[in-house]
C-alpha positions as CSV (number, residue, x, y, z in Angstrom):
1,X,0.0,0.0,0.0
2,X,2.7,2.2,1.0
3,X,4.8,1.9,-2.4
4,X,1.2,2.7,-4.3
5,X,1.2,6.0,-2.5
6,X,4.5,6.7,-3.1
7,X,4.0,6.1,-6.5
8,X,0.9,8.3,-6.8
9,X,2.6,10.8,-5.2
10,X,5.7,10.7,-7.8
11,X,6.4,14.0,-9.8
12,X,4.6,14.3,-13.0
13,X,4.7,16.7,-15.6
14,X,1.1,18.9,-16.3
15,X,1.5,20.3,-19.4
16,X,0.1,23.7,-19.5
17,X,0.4,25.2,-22.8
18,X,-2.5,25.4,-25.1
19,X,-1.3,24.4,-28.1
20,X,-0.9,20.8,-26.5
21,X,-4.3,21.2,-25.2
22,X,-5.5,22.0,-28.3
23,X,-4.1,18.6,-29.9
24,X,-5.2,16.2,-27.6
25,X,-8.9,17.2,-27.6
26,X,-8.6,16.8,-31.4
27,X,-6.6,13.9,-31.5
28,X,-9.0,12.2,-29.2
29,X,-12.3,12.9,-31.3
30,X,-10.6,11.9,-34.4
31,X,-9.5,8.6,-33.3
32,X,-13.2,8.2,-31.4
33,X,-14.8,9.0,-35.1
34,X,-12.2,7.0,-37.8
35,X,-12.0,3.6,-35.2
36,X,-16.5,4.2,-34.7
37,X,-17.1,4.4,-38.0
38,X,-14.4,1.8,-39.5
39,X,-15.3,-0.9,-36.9
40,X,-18.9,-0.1,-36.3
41,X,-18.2,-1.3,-32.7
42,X,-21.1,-1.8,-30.3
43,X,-24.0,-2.4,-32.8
44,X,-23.1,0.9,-34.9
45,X,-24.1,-1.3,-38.1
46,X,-27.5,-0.9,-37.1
47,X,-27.3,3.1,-37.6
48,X,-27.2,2.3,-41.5
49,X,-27.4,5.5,-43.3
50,X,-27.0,7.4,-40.5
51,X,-23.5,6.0,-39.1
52,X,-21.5,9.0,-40.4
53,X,-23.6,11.6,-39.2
54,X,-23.6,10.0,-35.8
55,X,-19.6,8.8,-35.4
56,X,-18.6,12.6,-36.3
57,X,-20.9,13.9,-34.3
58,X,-19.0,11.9,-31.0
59,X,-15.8,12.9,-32.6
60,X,-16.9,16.8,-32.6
61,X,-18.2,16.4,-28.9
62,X,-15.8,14.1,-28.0
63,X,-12.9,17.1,-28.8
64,X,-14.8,19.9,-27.3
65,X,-15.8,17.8,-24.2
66,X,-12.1,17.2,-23.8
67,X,-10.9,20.8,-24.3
68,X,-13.1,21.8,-21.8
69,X,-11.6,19.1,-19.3
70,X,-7.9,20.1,-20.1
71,X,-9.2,24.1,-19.9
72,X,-11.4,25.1,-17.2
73,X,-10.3,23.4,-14.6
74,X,-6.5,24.9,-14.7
75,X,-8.6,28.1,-14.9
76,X,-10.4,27.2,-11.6
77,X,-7.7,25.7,-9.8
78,X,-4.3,27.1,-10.5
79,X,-2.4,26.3,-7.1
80,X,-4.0,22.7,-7.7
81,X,-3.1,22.0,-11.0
82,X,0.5,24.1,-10.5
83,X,3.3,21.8,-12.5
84,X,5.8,21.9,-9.6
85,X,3.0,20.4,-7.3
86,X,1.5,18.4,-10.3
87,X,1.6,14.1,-9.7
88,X,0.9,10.7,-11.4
89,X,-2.1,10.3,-8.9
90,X,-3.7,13.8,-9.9
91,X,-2.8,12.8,-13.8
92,X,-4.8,9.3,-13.2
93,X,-7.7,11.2,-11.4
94,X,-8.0,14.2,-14.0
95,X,-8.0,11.1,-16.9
96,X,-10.8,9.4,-14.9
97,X,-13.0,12.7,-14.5
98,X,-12.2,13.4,-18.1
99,X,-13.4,10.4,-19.3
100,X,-16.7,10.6,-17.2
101,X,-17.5,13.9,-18.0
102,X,-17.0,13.2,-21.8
103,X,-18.9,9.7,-21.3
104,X,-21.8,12.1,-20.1
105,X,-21.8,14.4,-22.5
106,X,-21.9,12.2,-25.3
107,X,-24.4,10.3,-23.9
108,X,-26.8,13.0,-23.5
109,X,-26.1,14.1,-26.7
110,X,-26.3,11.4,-28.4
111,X,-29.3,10.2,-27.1
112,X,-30.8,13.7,-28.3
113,X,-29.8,12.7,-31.7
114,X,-31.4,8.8,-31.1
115,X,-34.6,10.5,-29.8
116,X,-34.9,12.9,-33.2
117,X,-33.9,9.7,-35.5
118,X,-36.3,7.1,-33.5
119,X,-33.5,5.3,-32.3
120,X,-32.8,3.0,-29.4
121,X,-31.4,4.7,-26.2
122,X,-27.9,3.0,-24.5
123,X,-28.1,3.0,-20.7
124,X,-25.8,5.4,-19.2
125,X,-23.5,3.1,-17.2
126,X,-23.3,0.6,-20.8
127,X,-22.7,4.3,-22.5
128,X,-19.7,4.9,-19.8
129,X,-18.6,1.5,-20.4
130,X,-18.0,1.9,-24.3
131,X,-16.4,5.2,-23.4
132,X,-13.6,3.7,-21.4
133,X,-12.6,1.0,-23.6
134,X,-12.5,3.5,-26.8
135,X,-11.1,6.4,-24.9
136,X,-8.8,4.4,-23.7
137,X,-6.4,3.5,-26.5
138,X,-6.1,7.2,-27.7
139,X,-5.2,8.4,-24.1
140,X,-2.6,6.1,-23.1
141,X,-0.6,6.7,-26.9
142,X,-1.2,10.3,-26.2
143,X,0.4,9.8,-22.7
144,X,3.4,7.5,-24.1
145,X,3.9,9.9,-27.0
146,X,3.7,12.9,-24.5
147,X,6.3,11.1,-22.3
148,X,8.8,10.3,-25.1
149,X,8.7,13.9,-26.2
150,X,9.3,14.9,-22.8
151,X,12.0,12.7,-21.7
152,X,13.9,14.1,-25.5
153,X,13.3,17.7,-24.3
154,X,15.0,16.4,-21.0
155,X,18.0,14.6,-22.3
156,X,18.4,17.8,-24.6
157,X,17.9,20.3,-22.1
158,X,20.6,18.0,-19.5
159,X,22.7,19.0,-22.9
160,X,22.3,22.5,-22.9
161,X,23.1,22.6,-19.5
162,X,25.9,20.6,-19.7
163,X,27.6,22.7,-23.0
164,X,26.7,26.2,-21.0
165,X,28.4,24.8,-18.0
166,X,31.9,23.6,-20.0
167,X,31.2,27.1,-22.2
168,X,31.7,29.0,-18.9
169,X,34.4,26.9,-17.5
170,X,36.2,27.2,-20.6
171,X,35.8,31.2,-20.1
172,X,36.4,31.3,-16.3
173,X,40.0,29.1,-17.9
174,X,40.5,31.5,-20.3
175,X,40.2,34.8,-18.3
176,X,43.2,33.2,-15.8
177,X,45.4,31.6,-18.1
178,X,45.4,33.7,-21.4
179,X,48.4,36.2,-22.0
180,X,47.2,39.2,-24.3
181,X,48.7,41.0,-26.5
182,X,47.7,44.4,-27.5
183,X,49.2,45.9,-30.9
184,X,49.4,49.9,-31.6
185,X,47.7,51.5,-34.5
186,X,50.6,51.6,-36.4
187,X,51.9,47.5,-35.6
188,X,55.3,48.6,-34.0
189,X,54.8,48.3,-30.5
190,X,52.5,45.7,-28.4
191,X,52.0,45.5,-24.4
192,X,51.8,41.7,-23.2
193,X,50.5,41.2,-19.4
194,X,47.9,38.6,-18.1
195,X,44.7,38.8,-18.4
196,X,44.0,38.9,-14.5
197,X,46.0,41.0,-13.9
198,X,44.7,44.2,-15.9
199,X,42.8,46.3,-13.5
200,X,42.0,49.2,-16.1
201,X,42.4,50.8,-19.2
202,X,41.5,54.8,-19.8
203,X,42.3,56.4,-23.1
204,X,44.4,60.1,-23.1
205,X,44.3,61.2,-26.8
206,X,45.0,59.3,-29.2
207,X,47.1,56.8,-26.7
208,X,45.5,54.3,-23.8
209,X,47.1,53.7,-20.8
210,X,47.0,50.4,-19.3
211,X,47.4,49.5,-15.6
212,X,48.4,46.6,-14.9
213,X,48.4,45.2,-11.2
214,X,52.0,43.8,-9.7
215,X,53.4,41.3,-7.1
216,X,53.2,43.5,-4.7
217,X,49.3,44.6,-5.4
218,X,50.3,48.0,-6.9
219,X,49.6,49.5,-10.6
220,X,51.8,49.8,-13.1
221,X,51.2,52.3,-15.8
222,X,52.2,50.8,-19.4
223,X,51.0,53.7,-22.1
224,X,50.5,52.6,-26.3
225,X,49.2,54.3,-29.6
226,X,46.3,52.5,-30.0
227,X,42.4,53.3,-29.6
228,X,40.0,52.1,-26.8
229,X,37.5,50.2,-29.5
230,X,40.0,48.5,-30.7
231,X,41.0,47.0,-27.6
232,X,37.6,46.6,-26.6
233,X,37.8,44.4,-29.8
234,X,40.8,42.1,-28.7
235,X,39.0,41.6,-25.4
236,X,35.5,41.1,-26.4
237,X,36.3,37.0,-25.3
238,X,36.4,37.7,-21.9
239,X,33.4,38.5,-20.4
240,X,34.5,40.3,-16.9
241,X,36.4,42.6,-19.3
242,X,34.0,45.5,-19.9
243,X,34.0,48.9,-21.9
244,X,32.1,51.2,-18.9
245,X,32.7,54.3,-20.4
246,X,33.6,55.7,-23.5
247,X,36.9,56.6,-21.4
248,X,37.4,53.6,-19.2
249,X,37.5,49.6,-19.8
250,X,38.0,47.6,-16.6
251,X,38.2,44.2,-15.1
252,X,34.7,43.6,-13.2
253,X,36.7,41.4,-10.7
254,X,38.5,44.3,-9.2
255,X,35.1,45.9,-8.4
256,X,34.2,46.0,-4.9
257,X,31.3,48.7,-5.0
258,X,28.7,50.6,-6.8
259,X,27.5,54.5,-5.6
260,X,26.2,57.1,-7.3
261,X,22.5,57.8,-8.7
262,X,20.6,57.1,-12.2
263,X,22.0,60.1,-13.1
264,X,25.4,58.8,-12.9
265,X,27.1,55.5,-11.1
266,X,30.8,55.2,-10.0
267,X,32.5,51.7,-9.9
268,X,34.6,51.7,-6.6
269,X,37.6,49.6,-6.3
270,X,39.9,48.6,-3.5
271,X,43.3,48.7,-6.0
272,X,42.1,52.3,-7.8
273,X,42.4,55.4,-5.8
274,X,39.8,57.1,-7.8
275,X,35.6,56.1,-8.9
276,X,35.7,55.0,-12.1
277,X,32.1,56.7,-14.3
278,X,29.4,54.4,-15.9
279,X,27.8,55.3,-19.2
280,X,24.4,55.6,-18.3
281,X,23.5,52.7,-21.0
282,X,24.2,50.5,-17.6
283,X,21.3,49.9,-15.4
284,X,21.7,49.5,-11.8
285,X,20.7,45.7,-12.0
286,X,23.4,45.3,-14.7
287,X,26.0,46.9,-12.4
288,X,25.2,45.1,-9.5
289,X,26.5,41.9,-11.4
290,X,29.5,42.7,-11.2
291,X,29.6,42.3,-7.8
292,X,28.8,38.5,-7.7
């Protein structure tokens, strides 16, 4: 008894979009109407003339019975039918209303339609009955289709996760290991240091000066003909590398603080003796990831 519980109580996945909605109410009532009226099931031959009329008139309520199942009650009940609470047993007891409240309605519409045509009534528990055993097939596929496609969206999602994970270990490795080399406008001169330890680079002119943190935690000033977009362009791969300020790239790692207003922030580091400006382009929640 216990293991049933726990396996009615077992994660499941509610799937709330409409679209997919949509589709299994009109999967369901074509299946009801092609197997009905190719089988002619339960004495169906006996409709004659009138089978065709009659099996796609179940299909059409079957399908809008259905809808209204997989619908309204999400509308009604959102914290009930929320897809982090959402379990096998509530799946198996939302198949079992769906199917009695579509048995229903098709028996009391088709027995409208039997009354018109002077034909014989089914009882409502034989009516249920038949709607079980056809329902049946259409709703387990959909559920073992709906299963497969879930566990690919899984297997590719574990993928994604796992390629954005290596991306960013691959970037966290690059940003400590890489030596950079920064060329001047006119290809004569370069500046090689680390990439961790840059701290910041402000333009003067038509030269930029880079500072460039020692052993002993204190900057040294390295200066080179060259323009701040470009360098912005030779350090566009590293992603705590940022251009703040039309005036001012710097390493987001040597950031210890954020003040200032919207009308103007000021990066605030332990290493620089000054506040470094912020374009305004930069919101606040932008800034404060540097920080983390």
């Amino acid at each position: 008894m216990k293991r049933i519980i726990n396996w009615l109580n077992t994660p499941y996945y509610f799937n709330p979009s409409l679209l997919f909605k949509v589709k299994t109410s009109l999967t369901l009532g074509t299946f009801v109407f092609i197997f009905l009226y190719v089988f002619k099931p339960f004495s169906l031959t006996s409709f004659g003339n009138y089978l065709l009329e009659y099996t796609a008139a179940i299909g059409i309520f079957g399908s809008l019975a259905s809808f209204l199942v997989l619908f309204i009650p999400p509308l009604l009940l959102p914290d009930y039918f929320n897809e982090d609470k959402w379990t096998i047993g509530k799946n198996l007891l939302l198949i079992f209303i769906a199917f009695v409240f579509i048995g229903f309605v098709l028996w009391y519409a088709t027995g409208i339609y039997k009354d018109k045509k002077e034909l014989e009534r089914i009882s409502l528990p034989t009516f249920m009955y038949y709607t079980f055993l056809v329902g049946a097939i259409p709703v387990f596929f959909s559920i073992y289709i709906n299963e497969k496609n879930l566990s690919r969206k899984r297997k590719k999602r574990v993928k994604e996760i796992k390629n954005y994970k290596e991306k960013k270990r691959l970037e966290k490795e690059k940003v400590f290991t890489s030596d950079i080399t920064i060329y001047s406008d006119n290809k004569k001169e370069n500046i090689c240091f680390h990439i961790k330890d840059l701290v910041y680079i402000t333009s003067q002119g038509n030269y930029a000066s880079f500072f460039i943190k020692k052993e002993d935690d204190t900057l040294q000033e390295r200066i080179l003909r060259v323009t701040l977009t470009k360098i912005e362009k030779e350090l566009e791969g590293f992603t705590k590398v940022i251009r703040c300020h039309k005036s001012y790239i710097i390493n987001t790692n040597y950031v210890n603080d954020i003040s200032g207003n919207a009308r103007g922030y000021l990066l605030e580091s332990d290493i620089i003796e000054f506040q470094i400006p912020v374009s305004r382009s930069f919101s606040k929640q932008s800034l404060m990831s540097f920080l983390d």
